[in-house]
LOMAR-982785 format. One record per atom (N, C-alpha, C): x negated, y negated, z negated; atom name. Coordinates in steps of 0.001 Angstrom, whole numbers, plus 524288, in hexadecimal, padded with zeros to 5 digits. Layout:
<ronu <X, Y, Z>, 'CA'>
...
END
This chain:
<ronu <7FCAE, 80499, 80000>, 'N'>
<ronu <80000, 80000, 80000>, 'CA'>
<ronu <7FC86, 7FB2F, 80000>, 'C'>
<ronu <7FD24, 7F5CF, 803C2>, 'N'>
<ronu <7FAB6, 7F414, 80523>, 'CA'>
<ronu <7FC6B, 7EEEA, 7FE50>, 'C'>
<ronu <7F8E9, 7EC5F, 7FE23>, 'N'>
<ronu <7F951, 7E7E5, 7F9ED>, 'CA'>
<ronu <7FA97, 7E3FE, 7FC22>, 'C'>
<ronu <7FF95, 7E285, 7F8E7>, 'N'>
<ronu <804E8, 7DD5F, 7FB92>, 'CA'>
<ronu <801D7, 7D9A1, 7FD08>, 'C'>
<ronu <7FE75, 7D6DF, 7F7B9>, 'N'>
<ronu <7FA9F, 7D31A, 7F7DB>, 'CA'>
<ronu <7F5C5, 7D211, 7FC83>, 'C'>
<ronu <7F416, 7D637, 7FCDD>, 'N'>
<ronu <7F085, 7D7A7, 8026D>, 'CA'>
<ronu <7F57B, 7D63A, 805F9>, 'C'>
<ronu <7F8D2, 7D996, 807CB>, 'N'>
<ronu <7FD17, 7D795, 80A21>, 'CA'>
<ronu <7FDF5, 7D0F1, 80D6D>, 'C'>
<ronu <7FD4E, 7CE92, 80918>, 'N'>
<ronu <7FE61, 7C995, 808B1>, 'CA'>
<ronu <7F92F, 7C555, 808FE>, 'C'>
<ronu <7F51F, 7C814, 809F3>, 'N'>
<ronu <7F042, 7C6B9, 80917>, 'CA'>
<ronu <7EEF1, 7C3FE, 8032D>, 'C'>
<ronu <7EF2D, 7C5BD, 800AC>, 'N'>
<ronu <7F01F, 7C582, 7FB41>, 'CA'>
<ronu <7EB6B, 7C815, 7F85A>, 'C'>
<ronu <7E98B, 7C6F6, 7F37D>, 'N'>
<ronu <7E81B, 7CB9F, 7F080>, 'CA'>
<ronu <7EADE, 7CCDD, 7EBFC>, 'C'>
<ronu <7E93E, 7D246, 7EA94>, 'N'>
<ronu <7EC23, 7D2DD, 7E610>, 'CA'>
<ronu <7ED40, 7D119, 7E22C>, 'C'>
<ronu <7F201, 7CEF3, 7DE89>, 'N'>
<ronu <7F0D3, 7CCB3, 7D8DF>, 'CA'>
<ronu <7EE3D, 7CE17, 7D722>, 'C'>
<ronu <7EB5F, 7CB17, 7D497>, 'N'>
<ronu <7E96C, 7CE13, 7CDD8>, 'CA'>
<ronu <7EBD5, 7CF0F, 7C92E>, 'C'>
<ronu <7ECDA, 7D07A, 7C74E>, 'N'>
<ronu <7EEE5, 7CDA3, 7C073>, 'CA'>
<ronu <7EB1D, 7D011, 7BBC4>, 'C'>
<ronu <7E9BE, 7CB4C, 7B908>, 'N'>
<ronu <7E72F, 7CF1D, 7B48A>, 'CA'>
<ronu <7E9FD, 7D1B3, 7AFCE>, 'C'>
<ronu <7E8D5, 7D558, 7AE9D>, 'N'>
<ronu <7E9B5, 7D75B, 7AB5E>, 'CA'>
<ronu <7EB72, 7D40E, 7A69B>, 'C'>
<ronu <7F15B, 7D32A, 7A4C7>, 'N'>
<ronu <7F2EB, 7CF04, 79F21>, 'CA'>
<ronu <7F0DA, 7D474, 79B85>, 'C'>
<ronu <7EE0B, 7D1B2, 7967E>, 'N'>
<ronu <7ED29, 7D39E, 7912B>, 'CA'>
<ronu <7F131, 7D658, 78FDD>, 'C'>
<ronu <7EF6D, 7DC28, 78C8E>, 'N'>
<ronu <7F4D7, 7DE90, 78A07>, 'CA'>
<ronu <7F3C3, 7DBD7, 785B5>, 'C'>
<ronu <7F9AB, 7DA09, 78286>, 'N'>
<ronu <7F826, 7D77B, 77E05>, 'CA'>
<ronu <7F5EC, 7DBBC, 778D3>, 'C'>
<ronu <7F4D7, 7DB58, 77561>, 'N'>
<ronu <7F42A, 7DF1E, 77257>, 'CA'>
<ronu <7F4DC, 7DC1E, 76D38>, 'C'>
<ronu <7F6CD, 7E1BF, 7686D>, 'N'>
<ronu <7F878, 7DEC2, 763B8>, 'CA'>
<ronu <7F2D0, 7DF28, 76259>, 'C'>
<ronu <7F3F5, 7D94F, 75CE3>, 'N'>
<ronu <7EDCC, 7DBAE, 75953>, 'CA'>
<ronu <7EDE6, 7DD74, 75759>, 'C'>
<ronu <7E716, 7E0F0, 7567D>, 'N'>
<ronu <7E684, 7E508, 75423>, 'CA'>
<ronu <7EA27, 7E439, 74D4F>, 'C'>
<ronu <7E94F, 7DE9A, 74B3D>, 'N'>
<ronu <7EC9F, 7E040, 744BB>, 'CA'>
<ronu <7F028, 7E168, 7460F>, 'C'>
<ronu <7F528, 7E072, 74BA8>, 'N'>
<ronu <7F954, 7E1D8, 74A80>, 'CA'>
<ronu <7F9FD, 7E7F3, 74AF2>, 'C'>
<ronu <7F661, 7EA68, 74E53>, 'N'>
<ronu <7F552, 7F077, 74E61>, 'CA'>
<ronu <7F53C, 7F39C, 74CD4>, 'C'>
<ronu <7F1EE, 7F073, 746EE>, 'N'>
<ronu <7F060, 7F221, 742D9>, 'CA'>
<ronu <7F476, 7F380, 73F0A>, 'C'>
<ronu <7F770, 7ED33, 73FBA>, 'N'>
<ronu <7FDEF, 7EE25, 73C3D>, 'CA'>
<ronu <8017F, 7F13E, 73D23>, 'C'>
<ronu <800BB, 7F02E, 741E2>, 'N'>
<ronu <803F1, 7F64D, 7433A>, 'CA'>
<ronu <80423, 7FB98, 7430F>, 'C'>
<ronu <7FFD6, 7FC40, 7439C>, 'N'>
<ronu <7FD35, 8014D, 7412D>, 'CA'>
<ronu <7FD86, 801F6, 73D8A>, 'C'>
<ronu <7FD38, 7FFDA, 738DD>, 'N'>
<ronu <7FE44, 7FF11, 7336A>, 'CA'>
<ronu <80489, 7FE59, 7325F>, 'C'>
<ronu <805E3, 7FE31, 734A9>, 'N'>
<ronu <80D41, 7FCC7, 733C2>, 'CA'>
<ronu <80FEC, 80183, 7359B>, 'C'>
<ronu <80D40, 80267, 73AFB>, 'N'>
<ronu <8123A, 80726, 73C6D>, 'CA'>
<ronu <80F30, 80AC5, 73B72>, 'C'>
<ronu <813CC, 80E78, 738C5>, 'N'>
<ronu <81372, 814BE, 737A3>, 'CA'>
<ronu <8126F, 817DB, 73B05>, 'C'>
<ronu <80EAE, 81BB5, 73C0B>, 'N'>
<ronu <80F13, 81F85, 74189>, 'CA'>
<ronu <8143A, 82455, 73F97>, 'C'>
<ronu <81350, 824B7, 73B14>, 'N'>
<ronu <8185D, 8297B, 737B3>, 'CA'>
<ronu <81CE8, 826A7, 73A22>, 'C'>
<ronu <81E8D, 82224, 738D6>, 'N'>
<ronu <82361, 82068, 739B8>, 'CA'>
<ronu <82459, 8207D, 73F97>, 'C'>
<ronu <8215F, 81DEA, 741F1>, 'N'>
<ronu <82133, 81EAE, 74942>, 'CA'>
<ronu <82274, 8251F, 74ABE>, 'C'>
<ronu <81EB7, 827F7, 749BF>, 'N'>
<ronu <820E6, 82D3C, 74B39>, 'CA'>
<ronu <8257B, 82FC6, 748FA>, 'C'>
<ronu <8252B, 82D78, 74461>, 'N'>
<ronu <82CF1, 8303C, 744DD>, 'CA'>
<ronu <831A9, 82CB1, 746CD>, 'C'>
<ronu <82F5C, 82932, 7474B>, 'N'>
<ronu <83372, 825B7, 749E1>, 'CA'>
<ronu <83333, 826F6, 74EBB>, 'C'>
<ronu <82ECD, 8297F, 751B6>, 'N'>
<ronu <83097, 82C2B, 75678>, 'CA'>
<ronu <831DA, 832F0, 75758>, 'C'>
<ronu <83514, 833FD, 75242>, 'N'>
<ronu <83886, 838FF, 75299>, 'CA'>
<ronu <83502, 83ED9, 750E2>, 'C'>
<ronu <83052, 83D69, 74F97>, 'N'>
<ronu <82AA5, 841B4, 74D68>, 'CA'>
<ronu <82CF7, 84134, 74842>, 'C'>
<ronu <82DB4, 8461F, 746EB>, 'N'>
<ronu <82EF0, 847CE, 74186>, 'CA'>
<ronu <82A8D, 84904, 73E69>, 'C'>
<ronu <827AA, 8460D, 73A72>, 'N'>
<ronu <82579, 84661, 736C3>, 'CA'>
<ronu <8257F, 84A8E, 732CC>, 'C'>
<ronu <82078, 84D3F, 731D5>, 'N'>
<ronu <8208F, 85027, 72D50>, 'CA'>
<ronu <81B32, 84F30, 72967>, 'C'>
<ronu <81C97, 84E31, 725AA>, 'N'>
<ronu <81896, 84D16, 7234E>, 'CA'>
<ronu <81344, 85107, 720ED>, 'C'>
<ronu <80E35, 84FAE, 72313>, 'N'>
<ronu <80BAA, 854F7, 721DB>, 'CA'>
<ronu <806A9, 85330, 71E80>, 'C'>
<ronu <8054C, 8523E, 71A04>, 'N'>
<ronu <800CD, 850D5, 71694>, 'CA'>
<ronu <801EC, 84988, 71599>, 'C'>
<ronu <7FCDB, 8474B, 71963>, 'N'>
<ronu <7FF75, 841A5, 719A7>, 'CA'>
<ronu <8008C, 83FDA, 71F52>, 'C'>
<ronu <801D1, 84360, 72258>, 'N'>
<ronu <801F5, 8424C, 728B9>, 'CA'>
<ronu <808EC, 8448E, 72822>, 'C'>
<ronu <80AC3, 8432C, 72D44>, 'N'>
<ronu <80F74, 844CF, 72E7D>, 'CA'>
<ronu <80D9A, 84873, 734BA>, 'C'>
<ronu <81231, 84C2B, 7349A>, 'N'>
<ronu <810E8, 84F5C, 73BEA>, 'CA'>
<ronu <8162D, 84F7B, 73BF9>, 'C'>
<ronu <81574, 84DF4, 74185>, 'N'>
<ronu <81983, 84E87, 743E2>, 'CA'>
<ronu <818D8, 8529F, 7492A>, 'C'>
<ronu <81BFF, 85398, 74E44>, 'N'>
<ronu <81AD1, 85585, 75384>, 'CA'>
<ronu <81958, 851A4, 75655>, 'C'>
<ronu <81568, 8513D, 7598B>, 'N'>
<ronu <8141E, 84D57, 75CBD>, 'CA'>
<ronu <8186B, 84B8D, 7620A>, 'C'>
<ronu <8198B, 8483A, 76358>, 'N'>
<ronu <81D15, 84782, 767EF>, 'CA'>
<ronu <81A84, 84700, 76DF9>, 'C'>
<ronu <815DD, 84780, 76D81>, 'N'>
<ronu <813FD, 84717, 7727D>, 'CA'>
<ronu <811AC, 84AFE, 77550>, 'C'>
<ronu <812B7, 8503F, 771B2>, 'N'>
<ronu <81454, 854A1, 7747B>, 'CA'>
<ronu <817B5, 85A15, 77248>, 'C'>
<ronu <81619, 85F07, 773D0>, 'N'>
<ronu <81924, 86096, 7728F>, 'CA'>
<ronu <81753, 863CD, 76E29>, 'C'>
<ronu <81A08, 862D8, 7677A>, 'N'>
<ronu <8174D, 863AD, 76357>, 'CA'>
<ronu <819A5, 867C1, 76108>, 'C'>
<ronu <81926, 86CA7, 76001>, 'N'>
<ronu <81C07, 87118, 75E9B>, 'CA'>
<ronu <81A27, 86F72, 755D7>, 'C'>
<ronu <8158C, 86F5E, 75564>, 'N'>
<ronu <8147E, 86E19, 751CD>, 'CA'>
<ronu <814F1, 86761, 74F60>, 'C'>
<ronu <81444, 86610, 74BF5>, 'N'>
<ronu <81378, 85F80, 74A60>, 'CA'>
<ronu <80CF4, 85E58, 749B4>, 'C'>
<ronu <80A9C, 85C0B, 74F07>, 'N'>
<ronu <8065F, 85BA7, 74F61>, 'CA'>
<ronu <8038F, 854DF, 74E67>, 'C'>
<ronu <80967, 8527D, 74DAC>, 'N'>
<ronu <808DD, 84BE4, 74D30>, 'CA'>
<ronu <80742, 84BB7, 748F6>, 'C'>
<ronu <80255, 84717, 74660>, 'N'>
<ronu <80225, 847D8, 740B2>, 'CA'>
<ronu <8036B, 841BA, 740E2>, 'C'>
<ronu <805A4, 83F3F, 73D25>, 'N'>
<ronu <8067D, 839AE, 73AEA>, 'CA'>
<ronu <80363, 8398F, 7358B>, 'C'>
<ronu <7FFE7, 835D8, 736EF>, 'N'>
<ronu <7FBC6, 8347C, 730DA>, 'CA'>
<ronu <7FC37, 82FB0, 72ECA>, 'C'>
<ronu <8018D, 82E16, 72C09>, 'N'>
<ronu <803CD, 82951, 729CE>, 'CA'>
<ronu <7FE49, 825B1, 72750>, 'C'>
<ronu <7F9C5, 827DA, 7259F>, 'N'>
<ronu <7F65D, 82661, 72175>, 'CA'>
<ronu <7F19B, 821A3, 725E3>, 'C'>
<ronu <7F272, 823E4, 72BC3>, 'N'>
<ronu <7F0D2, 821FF, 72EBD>, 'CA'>
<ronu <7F287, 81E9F, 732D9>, 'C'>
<ronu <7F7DF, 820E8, 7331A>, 'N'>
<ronu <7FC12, 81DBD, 735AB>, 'CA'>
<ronu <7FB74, 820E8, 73C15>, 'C'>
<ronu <7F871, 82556, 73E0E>, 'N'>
<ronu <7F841, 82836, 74160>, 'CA'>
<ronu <7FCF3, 82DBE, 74298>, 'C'>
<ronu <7FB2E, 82F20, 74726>, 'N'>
<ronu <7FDF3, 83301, 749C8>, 'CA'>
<ronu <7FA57, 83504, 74D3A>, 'C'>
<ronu <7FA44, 838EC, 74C3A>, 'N'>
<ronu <7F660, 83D27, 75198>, 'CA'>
<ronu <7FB01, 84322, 751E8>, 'C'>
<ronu <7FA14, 84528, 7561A>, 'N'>
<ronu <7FB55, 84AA2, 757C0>, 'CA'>
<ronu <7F872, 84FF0, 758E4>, 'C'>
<ronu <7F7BB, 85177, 755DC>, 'N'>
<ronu <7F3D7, 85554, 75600>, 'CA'>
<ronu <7F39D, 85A61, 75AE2>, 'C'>
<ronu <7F89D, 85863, 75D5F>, 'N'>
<ronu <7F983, 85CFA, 761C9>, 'CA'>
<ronu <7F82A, 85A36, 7671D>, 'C'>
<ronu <7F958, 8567A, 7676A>, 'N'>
<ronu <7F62F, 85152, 76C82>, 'CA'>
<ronu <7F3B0, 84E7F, 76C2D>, 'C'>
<ronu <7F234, 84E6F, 7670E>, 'N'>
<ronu <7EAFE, 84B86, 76688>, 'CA'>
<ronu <7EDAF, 84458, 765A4>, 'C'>
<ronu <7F238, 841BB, 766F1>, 'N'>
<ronu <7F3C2, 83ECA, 765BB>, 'CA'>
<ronu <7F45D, 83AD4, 761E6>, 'C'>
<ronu <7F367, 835B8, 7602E>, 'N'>
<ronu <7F557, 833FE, 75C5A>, 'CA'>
<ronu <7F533, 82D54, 75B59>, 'C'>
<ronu <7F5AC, 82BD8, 7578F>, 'N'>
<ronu <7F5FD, 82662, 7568E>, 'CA'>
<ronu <7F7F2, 82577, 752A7>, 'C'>
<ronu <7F988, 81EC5, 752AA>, 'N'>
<ronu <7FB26, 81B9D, 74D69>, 'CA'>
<ronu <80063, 81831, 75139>, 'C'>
<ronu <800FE, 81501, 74E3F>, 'N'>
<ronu <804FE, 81354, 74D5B>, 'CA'>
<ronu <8084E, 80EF4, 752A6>, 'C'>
<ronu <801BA, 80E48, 755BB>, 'N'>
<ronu <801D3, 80BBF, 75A9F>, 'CA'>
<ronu <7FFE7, 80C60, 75F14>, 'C'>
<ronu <7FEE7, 811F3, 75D0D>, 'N'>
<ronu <7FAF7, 81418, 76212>, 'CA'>
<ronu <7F61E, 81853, 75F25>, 'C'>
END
């Protein structure tokens, strides 16, 4: 497909790239510190069981015959021990 601009004897626009904005890191931080990863995963329908000071649940991002999700409230994390998976509260 031939270019409109060439076409027209033209060259191509440019545009630069606009900045993604990004929050700051304290607010990141607050957030991380504010939201619960326990509360997030059962608020998305993972049934909690409590096991020492971690919670397991089944992982949702595949298919979990066992409860391979661990929730570690003390850290504010989540990993999956069956897909190598995990995180906090924002990523």
């Amino acid at each position: 497909m031939q270019n409109p601009c060439a076409a027209l004897g033209q060259s191509r626009p440019t545009q630069e790239p606009s900045p993604t904005p990004r929050i700051p890191e304290p607010g990141i931080e607050r957030l991380k510190s504010k939201v619960s990863v326990e509360r997030l995963v059962e608020a998305s329908g993972i049934e909690l069981k409590k096991s020492g000071k971690d919670w397991l649940g089944r992982c949702p991002f595949h298919e979990d015959a066992t409860a391979s999700l661990v929730v570690t409230p003390a850290k504010n994390l989540w990993h999956c021990f069956g897909c190598g998976i995990g995180g906090g509260p924002i990523g």
